[in-house]
C-alpha positions, -999 to 999 in steps of 0.1 A, spaced: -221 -578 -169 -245 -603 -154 -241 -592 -120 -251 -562 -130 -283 -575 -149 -294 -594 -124 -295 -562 -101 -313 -542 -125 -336 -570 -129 -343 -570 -91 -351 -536 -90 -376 -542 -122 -396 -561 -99 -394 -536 -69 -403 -511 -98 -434 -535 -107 -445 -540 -69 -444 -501 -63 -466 -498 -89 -493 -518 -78 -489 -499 -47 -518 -477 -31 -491 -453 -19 -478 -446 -52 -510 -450 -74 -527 -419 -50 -494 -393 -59 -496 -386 -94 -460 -372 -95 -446 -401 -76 -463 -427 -98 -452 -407 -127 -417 -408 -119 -419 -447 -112 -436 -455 -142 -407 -432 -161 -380 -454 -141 -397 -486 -149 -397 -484 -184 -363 -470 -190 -351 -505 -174 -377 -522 -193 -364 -533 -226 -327 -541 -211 -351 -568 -186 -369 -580 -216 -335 -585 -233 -318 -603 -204 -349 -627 -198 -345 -640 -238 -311 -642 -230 -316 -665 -201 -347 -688 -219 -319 -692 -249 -290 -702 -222 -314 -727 -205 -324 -742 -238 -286 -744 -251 -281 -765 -220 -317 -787 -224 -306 -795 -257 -274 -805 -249 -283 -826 -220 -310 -842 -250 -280 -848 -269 -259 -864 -247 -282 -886 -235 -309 -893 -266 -302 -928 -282 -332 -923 -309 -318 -907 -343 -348 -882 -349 -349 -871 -316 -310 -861 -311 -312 -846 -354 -342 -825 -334 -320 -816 -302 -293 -807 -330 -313 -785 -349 -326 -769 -318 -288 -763 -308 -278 -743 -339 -305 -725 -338 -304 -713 -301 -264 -711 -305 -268 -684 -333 -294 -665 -316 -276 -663 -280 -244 -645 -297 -265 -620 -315 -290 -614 -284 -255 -606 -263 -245 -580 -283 -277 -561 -278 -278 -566 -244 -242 -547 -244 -252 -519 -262 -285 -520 -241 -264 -514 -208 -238 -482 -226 -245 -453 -203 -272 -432 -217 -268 -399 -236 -285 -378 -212 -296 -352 -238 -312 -382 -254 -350 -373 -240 -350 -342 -246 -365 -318 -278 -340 -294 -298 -333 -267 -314 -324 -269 -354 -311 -243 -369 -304 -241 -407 -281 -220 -426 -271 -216 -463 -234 -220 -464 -211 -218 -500 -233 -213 -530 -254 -181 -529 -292 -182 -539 -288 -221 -546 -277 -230 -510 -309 -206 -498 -330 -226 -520 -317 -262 -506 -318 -248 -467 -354 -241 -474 -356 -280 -489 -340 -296 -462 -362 -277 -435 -392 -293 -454 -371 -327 -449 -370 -326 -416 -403 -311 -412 -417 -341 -433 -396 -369 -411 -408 -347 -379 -443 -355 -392 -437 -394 -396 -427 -391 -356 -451 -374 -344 -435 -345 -336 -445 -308 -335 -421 -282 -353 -419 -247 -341 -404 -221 -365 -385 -197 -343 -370 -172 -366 -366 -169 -404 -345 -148 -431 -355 -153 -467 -340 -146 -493 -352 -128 -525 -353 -162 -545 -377 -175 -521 -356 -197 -499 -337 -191 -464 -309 -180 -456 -315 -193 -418 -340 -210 -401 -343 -219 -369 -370 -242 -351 -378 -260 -323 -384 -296 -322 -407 -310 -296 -418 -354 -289 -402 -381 -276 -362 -388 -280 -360 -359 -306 -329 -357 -301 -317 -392 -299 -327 -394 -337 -314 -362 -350 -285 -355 -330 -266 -369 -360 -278 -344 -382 -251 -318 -373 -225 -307 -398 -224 -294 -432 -247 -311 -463 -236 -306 -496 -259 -306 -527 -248 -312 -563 -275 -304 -589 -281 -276 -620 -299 -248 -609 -329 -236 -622 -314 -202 -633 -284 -224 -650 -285 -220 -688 -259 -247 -702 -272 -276 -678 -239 -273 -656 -240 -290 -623 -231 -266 -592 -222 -272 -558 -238 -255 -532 -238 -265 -491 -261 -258 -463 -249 -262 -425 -272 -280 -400 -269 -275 -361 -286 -299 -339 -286 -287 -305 -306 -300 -274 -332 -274 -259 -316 -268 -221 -342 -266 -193 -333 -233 -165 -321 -263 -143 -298 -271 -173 -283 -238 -174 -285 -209 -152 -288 -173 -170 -286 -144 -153 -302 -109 -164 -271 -89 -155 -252 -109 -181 -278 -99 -212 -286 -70 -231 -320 -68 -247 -323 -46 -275 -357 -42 -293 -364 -31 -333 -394 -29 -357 -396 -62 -376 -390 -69 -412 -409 -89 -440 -440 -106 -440 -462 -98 -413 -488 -75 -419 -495 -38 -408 -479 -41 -378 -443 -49 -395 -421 -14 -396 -446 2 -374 -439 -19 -334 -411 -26 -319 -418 -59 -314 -384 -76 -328 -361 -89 -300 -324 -92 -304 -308 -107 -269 -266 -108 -263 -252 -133 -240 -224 -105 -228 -203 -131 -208 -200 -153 -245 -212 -128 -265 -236 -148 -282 -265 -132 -298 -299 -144 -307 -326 -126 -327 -364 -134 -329 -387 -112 -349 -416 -140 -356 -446 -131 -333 -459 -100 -332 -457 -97 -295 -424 -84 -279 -429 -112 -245 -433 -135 -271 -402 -128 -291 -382 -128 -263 -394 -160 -250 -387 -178 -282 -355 -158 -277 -342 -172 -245 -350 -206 -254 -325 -205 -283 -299 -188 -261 -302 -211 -233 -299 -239 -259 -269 -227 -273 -249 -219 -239 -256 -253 -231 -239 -264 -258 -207 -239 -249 -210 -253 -212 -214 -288 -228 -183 -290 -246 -163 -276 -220 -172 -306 -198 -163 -326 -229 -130 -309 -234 -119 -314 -193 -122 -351 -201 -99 -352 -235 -133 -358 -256 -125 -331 -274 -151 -333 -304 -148 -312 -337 -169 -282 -343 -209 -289 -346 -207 -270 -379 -177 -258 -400 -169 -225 -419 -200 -236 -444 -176 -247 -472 -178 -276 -497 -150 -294 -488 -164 -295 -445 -190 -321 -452 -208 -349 -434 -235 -356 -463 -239 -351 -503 -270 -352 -519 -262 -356 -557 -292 -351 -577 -282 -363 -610 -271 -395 -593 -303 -399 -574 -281 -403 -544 -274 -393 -510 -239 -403 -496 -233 -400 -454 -194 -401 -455 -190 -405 -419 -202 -439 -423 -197 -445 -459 -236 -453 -470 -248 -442 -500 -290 -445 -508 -304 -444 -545 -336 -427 -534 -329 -391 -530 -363 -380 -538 -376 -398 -510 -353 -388 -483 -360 -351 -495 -395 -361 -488 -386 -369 -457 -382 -405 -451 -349 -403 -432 -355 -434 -411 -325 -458 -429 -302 -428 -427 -310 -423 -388 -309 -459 -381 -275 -467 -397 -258 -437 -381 -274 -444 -345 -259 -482 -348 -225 -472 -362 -217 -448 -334 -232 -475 -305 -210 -501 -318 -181 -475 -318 -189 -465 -280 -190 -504 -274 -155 -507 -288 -143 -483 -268 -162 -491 -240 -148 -529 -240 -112 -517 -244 -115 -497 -212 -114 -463 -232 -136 -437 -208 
């Protein structure tokens, strides 16, 4: 491991130098890509340089110890000890996780999409809350959100939404996300105060460039139709809706939002490139026995990664077996424990497996 620290350290500074150069400073897409590389090694440098100021001063303070004759001094050079001895440990561990290999669709923005599962009007009316969720937690990131498509339903919520997520390591923090959520709470429309259960399905997927995946226009079929719902005069009367088929997979996409046809079917592609990424994605996955469940089950109760209990005021992720008394909050968005706790539970399970020799 510190063979391999060292090198990456090394080429930090050749990474430093080239940055200062002329050479690089005048190309704006050379310096660009340097700067990228630079600080992608960055923090694992930073890291390994505390690591090495602890080591040294382990070793100064023994060397006080063992040769220190005053009292004060070598109770000093103790305290120091324990100190930098329960630091060094903890400051290993990170550099581990620190050096996992690197999700490569970690950098790159997504594509939710939203879908009311098991409990009718209910689960509409919870898709439509957890879209303002994550719109809301988007928001504390600095992120932009792009609504792609939408079906309402005739209580006011959705029956699908789907959306694009654009800002830096989008989908590092929501890759998570993915699965089914249930919901526990009495309806507005219930009279005796019973509590129903209702469940919404949540697909996380990460938006594939054209280098990503390859499409070509043999393999569609692009059918236009007249939009429906909101939209003013020109709904019913243009053909501007786009509905695309993947023939090959037969996956379809539909986009109806813009009123412009090019536009549609731009928003259109980027959903089905998106999606047969994922296909080609988990075939890779499934050649090297990493066979992974379903992003998204049949939308029933019992398929679920998260319950958001209302009358409890809590939100339980049973993946990882944390429950938060603050549901109101993470409804309003403030995700960030959630995010956090699942983004350290599945590192330390890749370093597990990693250190066992598991590939």
């Amino acid at each position: 491991m510190f063979e391999r620290l060292d090198q990456i350290e090394a080429r930090y500074e050749e990474l430093n130098q080239a940055l200062a150069s002329p050479e690089i400073t005048s190309d704006s897409a050379r310096y660009q890509k340097t700067a990228k590389a630079h600080a992608e090694i960055a923090p694992m440098v930073e890291k390994y340089r505390e690591y090495k100021d602890l080591t040294r001063g382990i070793a100064e303070s023994k060397a006080m110890l063992a040769d220190e004759k005053d009292s004060e001094m070598r109770a000093y050079a103790q305290e120091e000890l324990d100190k930098l001895e329960g630091r060094v440990g903890a400051v290993e561990e990170e550099l581990k996780v620190l050096l996992l290999p690197k999700d490569p669709n970690d950098e790159k923005d997504v594509i939710l999409e939203i879908r009311a599962g098991t409990g009718g009007d209910e689960a509409t009316l919870f898709a439509a809350e957890m879209f303002r969720m994550y719109t809301r937690y988007a928001e504390t990131q600095n992120w932009k959100v792009e609504v792609l498509s939408t079906s309402e339903s005739s209580v006011g919520g959705l029956k699908e939404v789907i959306a694009i997520i654009e800002g830096q390591r989008v989908f590092s923090r929501l890759k998570y996300e993915s699965g089914v959520h249930r919901v526990q709470r009495v309806p507005a429309t219930e009279q005796q105060g019973r509590v129903h259960t209702s469940a919404v399905t949540v697909a996380v997927l990460p938006e594939a460039e054209d280098v990503d995946i390859k499409i070509e226009a043999k393999d569609l079929r692009i059918d236009t139709f007249c939009s429906s719902g909101p939209g003013g005069q020109s709904v019913n009367t243009t053909y501007s809706a786009v509905r695309i088929t993947h023939i090959p997979t037969n996956t379809v996409v539909s986009c109806q939002d813009e009123k412009s046809q090019i536009k549609n079917r731009e928003k259109g592609m980027r959903v089905l490139r998106s999606r047969l990424y994922e296909i080609e994605m988990q075939k890779q996955q499934d050649a090297l026995a990493k066979e992974r469940k379903a992003m998204v089950g049949s939308g029933d109760r019992s398929e679920k990664i998260r319950t958001y209990n209302f009358p409890q005021n809590r939100v339980t992720d049973h993946r990882i077996g944390l429950t938060i008394h603050q549901l109101q909050e993470v409804m309003d968005g403030k995700l960030q424990p959630l995010v956090d706790a699942l983004i350290a539970h599945y590192q330390s399970e890749k370093l597990k497996h990693e250190t066992a020799g598991v590939v």
